[in-house]
C-alpha positions as CSV (number, residue, x, y, z in Angstrom):
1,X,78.3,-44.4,280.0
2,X,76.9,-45.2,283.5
3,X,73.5,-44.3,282.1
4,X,74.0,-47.5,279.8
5,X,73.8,-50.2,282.6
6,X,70.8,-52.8,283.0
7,X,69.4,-52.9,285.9
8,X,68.0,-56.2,287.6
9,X,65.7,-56.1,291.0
10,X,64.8,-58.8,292.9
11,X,61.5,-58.8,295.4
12,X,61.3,-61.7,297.8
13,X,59.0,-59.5,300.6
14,X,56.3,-56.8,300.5
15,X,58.9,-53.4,300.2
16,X,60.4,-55.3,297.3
17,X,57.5,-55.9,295.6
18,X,56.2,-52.0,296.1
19,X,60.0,-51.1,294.7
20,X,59.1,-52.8,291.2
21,X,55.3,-51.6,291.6
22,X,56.6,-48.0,292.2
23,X,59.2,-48.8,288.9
24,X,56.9,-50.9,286.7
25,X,53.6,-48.2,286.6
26,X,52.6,-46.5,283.8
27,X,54.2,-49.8,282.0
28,X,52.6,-50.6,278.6
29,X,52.3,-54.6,277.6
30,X,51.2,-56.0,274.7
31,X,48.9,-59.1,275.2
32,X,50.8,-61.0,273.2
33,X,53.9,-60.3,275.7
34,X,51.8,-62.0,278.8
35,X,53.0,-65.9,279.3
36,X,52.0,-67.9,282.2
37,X,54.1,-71.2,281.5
38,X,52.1,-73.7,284.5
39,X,54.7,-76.7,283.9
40,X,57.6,-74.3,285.2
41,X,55.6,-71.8,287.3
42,X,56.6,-68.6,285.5
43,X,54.2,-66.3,284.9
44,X,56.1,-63.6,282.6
45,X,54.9,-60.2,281.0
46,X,57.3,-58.2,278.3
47,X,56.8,-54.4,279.2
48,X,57.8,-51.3,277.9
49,X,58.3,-48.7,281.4
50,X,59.4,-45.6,281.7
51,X,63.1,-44.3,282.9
52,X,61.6,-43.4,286.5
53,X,65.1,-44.5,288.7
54,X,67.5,-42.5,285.9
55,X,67.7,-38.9,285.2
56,X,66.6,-39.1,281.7
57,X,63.1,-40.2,282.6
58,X,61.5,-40.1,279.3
59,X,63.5,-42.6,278.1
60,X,62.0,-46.2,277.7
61,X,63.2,-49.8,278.6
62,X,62.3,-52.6,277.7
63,X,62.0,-55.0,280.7
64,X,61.1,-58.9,282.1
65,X,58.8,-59.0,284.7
66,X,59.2,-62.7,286.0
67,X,57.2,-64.2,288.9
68,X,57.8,-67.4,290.2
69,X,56.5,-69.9,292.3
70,X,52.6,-69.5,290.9
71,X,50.6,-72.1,291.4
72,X,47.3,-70.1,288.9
73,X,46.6,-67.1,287.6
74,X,43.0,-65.7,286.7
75,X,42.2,-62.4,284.5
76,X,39.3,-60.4,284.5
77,X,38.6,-58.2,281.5
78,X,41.0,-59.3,279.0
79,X,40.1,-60.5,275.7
80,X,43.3,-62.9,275.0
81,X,42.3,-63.5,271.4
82,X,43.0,-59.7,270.8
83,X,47.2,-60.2,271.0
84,X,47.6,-56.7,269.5
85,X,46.0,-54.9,272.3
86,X,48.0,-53.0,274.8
87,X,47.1,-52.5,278.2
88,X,49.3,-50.0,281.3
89,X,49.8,-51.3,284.1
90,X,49.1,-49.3,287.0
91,X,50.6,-51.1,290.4
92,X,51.2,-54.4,291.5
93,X,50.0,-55.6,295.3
94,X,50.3,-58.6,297.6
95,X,47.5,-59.8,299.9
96,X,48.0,-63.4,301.9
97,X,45.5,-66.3,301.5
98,X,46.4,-69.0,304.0
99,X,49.0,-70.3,303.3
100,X,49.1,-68.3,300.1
101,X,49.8,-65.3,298.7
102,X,47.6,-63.3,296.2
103,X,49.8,-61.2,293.6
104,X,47.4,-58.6,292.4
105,X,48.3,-56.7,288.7
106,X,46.0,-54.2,288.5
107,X,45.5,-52.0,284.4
108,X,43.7,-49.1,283.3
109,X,39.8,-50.2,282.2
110,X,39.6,-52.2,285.3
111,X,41.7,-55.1,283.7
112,X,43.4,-56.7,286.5
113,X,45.7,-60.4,286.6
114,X,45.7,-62.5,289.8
115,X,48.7,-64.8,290.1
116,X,48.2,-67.6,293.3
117,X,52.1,-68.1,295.0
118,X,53.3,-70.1,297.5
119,X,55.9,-67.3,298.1
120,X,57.0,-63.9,296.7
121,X,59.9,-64.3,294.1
122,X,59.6,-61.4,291.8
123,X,62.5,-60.3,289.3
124,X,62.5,-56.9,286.8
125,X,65.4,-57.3,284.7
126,X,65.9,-54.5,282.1
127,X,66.6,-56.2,278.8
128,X,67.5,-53.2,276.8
129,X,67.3,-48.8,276.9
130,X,64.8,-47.4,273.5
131,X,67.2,-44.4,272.2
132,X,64.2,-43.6,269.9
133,X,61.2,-42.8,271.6
């Protein structure tokens, strides 16, 4: 029954974000699933990751990955108009800008997302376990 539990992990420095880098890779997202709502400063992306913290690790979860605090975001190599495509996320880094910080999602084919923040506040909450995979 344990096995059944949602997990939730909040990042609000540099070893929390490389937690939910370490957790989130290999991820697959839809482009469809990729919302950056400016008004509220959410960027969000839908993802589909791997059991990697559980014992069955070939089971799949579906998970929220919600940033907060972005001031932009920028792509490079995504074609937005195709929302069918998925793309797998391969880690997630932090540089600082000034008085910024640079959230860096980095995808297979060189695809990567930039978010701008004026601090970290990242949360993966599982949303629900795939029994069928």
């Amino acid at each position: 029954m344990a096995s059944k539990f949602l997990k939730k992990i909040i990042a609000k420095d540099q070893q929390g974000l490389n937690t939910i880098s370490a957790i989130c890779s290999e991820s697959k997202i839809k482009i469809s699933d990729i919302k950056f709502l400016k008004n509220n400063q959410i960027f969000l992306l839908l993802i589909e990751r791997f059991n990697k913290e559980g014992s069955k690790k070939e089971k799949k979860i579906n998970s929220i990955l919600k940033f907060e605090y972005i001031n932009a975001s920028k792509s490079k190599n995504i074609n937005q108009n195709n929302n069918d495509k998925i793309i797998e996320l391969i880690s997630i880094n932090l540089f600082k800008k000034e008085e910024n910080y640079e959230i860096t999602l980095l995808f297979l084919n060189n695809i990567i997302i930039t978010l701008i923040a004026e601090i970290i506040e990242v949360t993966l909450e599982d949303q629900r376990i795939n029994d069928k995979n």
